[in-house]
C-alpha positions in Angstrom: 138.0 100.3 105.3 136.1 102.6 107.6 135.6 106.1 106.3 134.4 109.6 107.3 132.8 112.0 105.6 133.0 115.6 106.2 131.0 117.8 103.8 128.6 120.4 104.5 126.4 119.6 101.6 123.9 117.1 102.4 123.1 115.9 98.5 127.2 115.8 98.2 128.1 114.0 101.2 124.6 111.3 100.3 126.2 110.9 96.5 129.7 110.1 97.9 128.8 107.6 100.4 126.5 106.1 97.8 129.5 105.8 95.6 131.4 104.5 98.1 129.1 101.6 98.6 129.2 100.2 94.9 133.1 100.3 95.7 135.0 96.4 95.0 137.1 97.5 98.1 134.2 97.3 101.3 133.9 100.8 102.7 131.9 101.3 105.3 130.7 104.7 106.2 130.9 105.4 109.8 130.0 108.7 110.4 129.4 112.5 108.5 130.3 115.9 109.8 129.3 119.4 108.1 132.0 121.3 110.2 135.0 121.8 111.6 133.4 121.2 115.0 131.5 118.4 113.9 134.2 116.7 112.5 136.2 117.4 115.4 134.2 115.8 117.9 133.8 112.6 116.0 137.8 112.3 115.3 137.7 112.5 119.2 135.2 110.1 119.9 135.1 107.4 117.1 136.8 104.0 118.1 138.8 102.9 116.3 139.4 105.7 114.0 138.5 105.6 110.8 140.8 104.7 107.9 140.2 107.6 105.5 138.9 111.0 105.8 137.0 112.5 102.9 137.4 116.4 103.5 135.6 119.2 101.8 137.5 122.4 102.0 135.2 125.5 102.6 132.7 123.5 105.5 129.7 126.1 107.1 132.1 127.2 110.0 135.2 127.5 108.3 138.1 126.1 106.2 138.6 122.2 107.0 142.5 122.4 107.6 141.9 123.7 110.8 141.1 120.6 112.1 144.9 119.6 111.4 145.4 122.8 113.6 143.3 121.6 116.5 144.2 117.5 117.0 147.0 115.4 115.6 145.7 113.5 112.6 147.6 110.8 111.2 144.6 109.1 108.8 145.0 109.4 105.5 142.7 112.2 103.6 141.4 112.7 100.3 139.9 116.3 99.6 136.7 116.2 97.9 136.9 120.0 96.8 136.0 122.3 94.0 139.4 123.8 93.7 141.3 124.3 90.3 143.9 121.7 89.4 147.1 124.1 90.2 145.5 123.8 93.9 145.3 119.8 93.6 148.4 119.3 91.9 149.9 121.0 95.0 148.1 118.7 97.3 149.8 115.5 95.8 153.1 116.5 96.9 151.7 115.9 100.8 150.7 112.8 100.3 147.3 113.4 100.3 144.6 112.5 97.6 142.2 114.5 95.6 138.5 114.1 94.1 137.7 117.1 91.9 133.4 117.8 92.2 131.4 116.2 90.8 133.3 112.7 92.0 133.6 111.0 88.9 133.3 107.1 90.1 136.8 105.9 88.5 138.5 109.0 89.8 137.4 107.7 93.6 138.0 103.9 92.7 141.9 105.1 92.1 141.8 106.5 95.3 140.9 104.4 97.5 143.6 101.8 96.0 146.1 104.3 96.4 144.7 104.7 100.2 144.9 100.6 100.7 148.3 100.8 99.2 149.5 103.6 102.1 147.8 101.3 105.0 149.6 98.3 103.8 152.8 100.5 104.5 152.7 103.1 106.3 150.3 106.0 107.5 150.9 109.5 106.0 150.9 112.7 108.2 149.6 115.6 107.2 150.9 119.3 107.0 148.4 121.9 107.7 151.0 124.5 106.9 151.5 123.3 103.7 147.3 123.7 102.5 147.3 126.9 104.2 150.2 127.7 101.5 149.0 125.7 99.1 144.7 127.6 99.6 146.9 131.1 99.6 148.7 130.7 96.1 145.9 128.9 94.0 143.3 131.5 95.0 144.5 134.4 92.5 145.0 131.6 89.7 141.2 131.0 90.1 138.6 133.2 87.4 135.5 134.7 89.0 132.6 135.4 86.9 132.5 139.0 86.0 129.2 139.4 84.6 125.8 137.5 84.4 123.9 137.6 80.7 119.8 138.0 82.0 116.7 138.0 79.8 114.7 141.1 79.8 111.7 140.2 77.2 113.3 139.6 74.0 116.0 141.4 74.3 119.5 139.7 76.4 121.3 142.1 79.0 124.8 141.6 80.8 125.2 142.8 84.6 128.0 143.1 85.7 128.8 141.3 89.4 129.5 145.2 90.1 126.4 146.1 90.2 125.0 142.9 91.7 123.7 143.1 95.2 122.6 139.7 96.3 121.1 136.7 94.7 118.1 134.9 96.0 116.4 131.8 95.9 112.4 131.7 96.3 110.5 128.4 95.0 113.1 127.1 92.9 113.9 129.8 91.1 117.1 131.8 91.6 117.1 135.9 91.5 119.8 138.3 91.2 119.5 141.3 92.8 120.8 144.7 91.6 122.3 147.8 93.4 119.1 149.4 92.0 116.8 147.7 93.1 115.9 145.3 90.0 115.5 141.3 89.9 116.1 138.9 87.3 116.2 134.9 86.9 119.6 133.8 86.3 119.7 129.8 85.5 121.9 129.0 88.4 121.8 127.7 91.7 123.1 129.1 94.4 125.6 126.0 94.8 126.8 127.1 91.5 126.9 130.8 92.2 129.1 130.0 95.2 131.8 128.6 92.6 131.6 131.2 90.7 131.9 134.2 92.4 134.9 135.5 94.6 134.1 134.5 98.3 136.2 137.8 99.6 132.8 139.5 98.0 130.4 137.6 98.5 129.0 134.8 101.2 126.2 132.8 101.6 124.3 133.9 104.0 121.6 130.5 104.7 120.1 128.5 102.3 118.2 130.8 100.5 121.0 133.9 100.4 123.9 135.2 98.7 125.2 138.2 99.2 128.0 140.8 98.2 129.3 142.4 101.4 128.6 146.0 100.4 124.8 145.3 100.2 124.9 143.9 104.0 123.5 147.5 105.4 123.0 146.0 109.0 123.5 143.6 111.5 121.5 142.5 114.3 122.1 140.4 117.2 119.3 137.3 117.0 117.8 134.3 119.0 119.1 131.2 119.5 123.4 132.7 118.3 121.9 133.7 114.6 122.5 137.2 113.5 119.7 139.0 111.1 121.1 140.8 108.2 119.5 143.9 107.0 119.9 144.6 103.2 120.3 146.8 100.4 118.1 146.8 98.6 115.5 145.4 101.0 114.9 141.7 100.9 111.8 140.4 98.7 108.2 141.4 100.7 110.4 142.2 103.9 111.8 138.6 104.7 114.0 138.1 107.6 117.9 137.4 106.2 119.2 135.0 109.1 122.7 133.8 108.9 122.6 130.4 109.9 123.7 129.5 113.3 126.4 127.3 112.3 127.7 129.8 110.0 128.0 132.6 112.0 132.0 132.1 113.0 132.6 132.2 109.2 130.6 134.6 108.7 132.1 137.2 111.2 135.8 135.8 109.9 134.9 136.8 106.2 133.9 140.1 107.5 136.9 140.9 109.5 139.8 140.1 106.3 
């Protein structure tokens, strides 16, 4: 079975095709994509096509149903997404196979028999309209985080994601922010934070920002299609906040809902 992966984190998309190695059923991994474009262009030039698609959801340019938009896919797919279980319940119905993160081994073993058991009969389409439905009626089931509990000396203090501004990452350590103008270490990353928080409110910027759209003050055209961000409170020592070329489209899409 030849498989693609499309997933816009590298460490996810290195685990899975790991897993996918120690499978019984041969797999062979014949290419990775970490957007919609991406992944587009290999769908139009990998011969033969692969046999399964393993799809993230949210990739840096975008949601990954678009693709389904864009060419006429008739491989079989298996979401590797982050969604809650209404969400993959829903997906079932279409034919189309889940792996809640992180992949649990057993979970992706079941998978891929179900996937040999659809190619030994017959190859199921997929219905973009029906994800778009399914992403628009899951997403007010889902809880956000409403507050972060920091430690300020000895004494424990809850912020509320209110009053947050943008969280930070510098040497390993993870900073939130506040409208004020304070910081503290939350024991996060920023992959988790993403989870966590409500993505009408807040996006990550690059690798090293997260940020809630009122503390974007600015935005300024930069070189090579990246735009500088200007915030509020002012970054750490006066860093440059770049949003990351390929993230740009997504970026202006979350700001014009």
């Amino acid at each position: 079975m030849r498989a693609l992966i499309v997933e816009d984190e590298p460490l996810a998309a290195r685990r899975l095709a790991e897993l996918l190695k120690k499978q019984a059923l041969r797999v062979e991994v014949v290419g990775t994509a970490e957007s919609v474009a991406e992944a587009e262009a290999l769908l139009q030039t990998l011969r033969p096509a692969p046999d399964v698609l393993f799809l993230d959801i949210h990739l840096a340019d975008g949601l990954s149903f678009e693709l389904f938009e864009r060419l006429e896919i008739r491989i079989p797919v298996v979401f590797t997404t982050a969604y809650d279980k209404y969400a993959l319940r829903a997906f079932k119905v279409n034919s189309v196979d889940y792996l809640l993160k992180p992949i649990d081994p057993e979970e992706l073993t079941a998978a891929l028999t179900k996937l040999q058991q659809l190619r030994e009969a017959a190859t199921p389409t997929f219905d973009a309209a029906l994800l778009a439905r399914v992403l628009q009626q899951a997403q007010p089931a889902k809880e956000y985080k409403s507050r972060f509990v920091v430690r300020v000396g000895e004494h424990l203090k809850a912020i509320p994601v209110e009053q947050i501004a943008y969280f930070a990452s510098l040497e390993k350590v993870t900073l939130l922010h506040t409208r004020e103008g304070r910081r503290f270490v939350v024991d996060y990353t920023l992959e988790q934070l993403e989870q966590m928080l409500d993505p009408t409110e807040f996006f990550r910027l690059n690798r090293a920002y997260l940020a809630h759209a009122d503390a974007i003050h600015d935005i300024i055209h930069y070189t090579n299609s990246r735009l500088q961000t200007i915030l509020k409170p002012t970054a750490p020592e006066g860093e440059t906040v770049l949003v990351s070329r390929e993230k740009v489209a997504a970026f202006k899409a979350w700001l014009d809902r």
